[in-house]
C-alpha positions in Angstrom: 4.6 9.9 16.8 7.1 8.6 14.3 6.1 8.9 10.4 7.4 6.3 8.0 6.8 7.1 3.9 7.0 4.0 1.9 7.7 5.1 -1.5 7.3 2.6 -4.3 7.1 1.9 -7.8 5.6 -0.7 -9.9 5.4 -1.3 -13.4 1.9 -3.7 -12.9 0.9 -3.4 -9.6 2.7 -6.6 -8.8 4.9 -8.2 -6.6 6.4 -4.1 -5.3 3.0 -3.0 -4.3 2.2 -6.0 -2.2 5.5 -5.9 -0.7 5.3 -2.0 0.4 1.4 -2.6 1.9 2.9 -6.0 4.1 5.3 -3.4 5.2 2.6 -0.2 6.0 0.5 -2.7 7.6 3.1 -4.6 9.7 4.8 -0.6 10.8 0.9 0.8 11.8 1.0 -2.1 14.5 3.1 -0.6 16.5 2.2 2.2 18.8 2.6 5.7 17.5 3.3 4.9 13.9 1.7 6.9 11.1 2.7 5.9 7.5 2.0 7.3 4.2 2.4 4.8 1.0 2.4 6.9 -2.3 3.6 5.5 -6.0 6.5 7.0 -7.2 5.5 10.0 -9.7 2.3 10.4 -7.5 4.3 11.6 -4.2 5.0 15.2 -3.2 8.5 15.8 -2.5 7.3 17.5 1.0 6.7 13.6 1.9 10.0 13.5 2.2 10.6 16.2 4.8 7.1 14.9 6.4 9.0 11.5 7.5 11.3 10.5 10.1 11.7 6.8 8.1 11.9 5.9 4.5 11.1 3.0 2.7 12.2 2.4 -0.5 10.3 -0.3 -3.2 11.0 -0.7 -6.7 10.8 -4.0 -9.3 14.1 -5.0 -10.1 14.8 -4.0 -14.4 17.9 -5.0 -15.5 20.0 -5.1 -12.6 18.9 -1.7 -11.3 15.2 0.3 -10.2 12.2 1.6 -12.5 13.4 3.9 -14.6 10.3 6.6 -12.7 12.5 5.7 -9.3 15.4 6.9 -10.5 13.6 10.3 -12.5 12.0 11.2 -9.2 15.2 11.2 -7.3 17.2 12.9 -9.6 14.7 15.9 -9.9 14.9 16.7 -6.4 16.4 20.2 -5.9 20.0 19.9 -3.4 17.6 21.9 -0.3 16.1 19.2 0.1 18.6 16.4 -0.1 20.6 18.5 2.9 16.9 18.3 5.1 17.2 14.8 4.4 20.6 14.3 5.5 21.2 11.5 8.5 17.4 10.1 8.3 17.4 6.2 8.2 15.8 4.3 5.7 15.7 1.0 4.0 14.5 -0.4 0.5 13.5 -3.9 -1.2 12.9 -5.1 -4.2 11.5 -7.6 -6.5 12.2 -9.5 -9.3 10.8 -12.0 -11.8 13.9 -14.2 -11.4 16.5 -15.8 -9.3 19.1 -12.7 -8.8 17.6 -10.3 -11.7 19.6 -9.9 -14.9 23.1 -10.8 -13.1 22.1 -14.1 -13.0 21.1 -14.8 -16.3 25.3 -13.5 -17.7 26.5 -15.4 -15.0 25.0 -18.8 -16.3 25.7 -17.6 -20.2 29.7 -17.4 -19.2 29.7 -20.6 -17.0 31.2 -23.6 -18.3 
């Protein structure tokens, strides 16, 4: 049995959250799969040494993740980042516009 935790944030309950349950329903088709889908804040960090896979969802702010994303991650205590070590993983995002806030200083300095 392989366990995937999708780990996501959202500001609204948008766009993020729809994307990380098309992904915990399209992984629970195959055979043996056994996910867990927590909001960032709301997760334990023993999810983390539950999983074999990771799945990473956050909104696009600015040209980087939610701001609760990044607080989660950089509480972790260094055991746990060594048990963690080598796992594979993945992450998506979303974004109200075409290439997030990069796009929008890209057209400001264009000719």
């Amino acid at each position: 049995m392989a366990r995937i935790l999708v780990l996501f944030g959202s500001k609204n309950r948008g766009y993020t959250v729809k994307i990380a349950k098309f992904f915990a329903e399209g992984a629970v088709r195959l055979e043996g799969i056994e996910i867990r889908l927590p909001v960032v804040g709301e997760a334990p960090t023993d999810d983390l040494r539950w999983r074999d896979g990771l799945a990473l969802g956050s909104p696009t702010n600015f040209g980087g993740i939610l701001w609760r994303m990044k607080k989660w991650w950089d509480d972790l205590g260094f055991d746990i980042w060594q048990e963690i070590d080598g796992k594979i993983g993945c992450a998506f995002s979303s974004s109200g516009s075409r290439g997030g806030a990069m796009n929008m200083s890209a057209r400001r300095s264009a000719p």
